[in-house]
N, C-alpha and C positions, 0 to 999 in steps of 0.2 A: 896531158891536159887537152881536151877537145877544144874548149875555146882559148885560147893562148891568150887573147887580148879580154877576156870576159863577155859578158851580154851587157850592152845598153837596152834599157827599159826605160820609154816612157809614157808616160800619161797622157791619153786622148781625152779622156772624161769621167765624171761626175756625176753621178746622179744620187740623189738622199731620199730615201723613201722609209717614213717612219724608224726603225731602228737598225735600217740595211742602208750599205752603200754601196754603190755600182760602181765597180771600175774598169774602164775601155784602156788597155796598154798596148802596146806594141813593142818590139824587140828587136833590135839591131845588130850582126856579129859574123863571123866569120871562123869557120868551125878549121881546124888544124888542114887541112888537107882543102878548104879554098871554095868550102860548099858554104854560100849565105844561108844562114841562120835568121831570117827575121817573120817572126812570130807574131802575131796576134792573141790580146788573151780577153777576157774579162772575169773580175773576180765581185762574186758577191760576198761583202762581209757583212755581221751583222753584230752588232753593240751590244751591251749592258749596259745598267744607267748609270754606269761609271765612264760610259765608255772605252771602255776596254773591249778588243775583240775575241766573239765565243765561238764565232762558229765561219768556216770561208768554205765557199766552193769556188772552186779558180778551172775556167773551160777555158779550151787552148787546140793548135792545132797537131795533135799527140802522132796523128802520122807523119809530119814534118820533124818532129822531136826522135821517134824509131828510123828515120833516114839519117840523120846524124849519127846516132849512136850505132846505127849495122855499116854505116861508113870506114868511120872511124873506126870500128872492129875490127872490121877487110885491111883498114892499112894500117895496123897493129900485125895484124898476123902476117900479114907481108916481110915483116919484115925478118 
């Protein structure tokens, strides 16, 4: 398991625009091997008039996320 203790996410903000919501999160964690994990994301969703969600684009910062994982690789194969 990369994060032993999981990821905390939480929520910066809000925004509602017509049938889209804006989400500002951030991420807290500590990857097996002692590398901090804490991310920034935001995710646009957007509703139906059920409110149900159809559609998400979730931007984030993905070369922090490929540090973690070719980390964690390297001390995999170390061992």
């Amino acid at each position: 398991r990369v994060m032993p203790n999981g990821v905390q996410i939480h929520v910066n903000d809000v925004f509602i625009v017509g049938d889209w919501a804006i989400v500002e999160l951030h991420s807290l964690a500590h990857a097996k091997n002692g590398l901090r994990y804490n991310n920034e994301y935001a995710w646009f969703c957007r509703f139906d008039q059920n409110l149900k969600i159809v559609e998400v684009r979730a931007y984030l910062d993905s070369a922090l996320v490929q540090k973690v994982v070719d980390q964690h690789s390297a001390d995999f194969q170390d061992r």
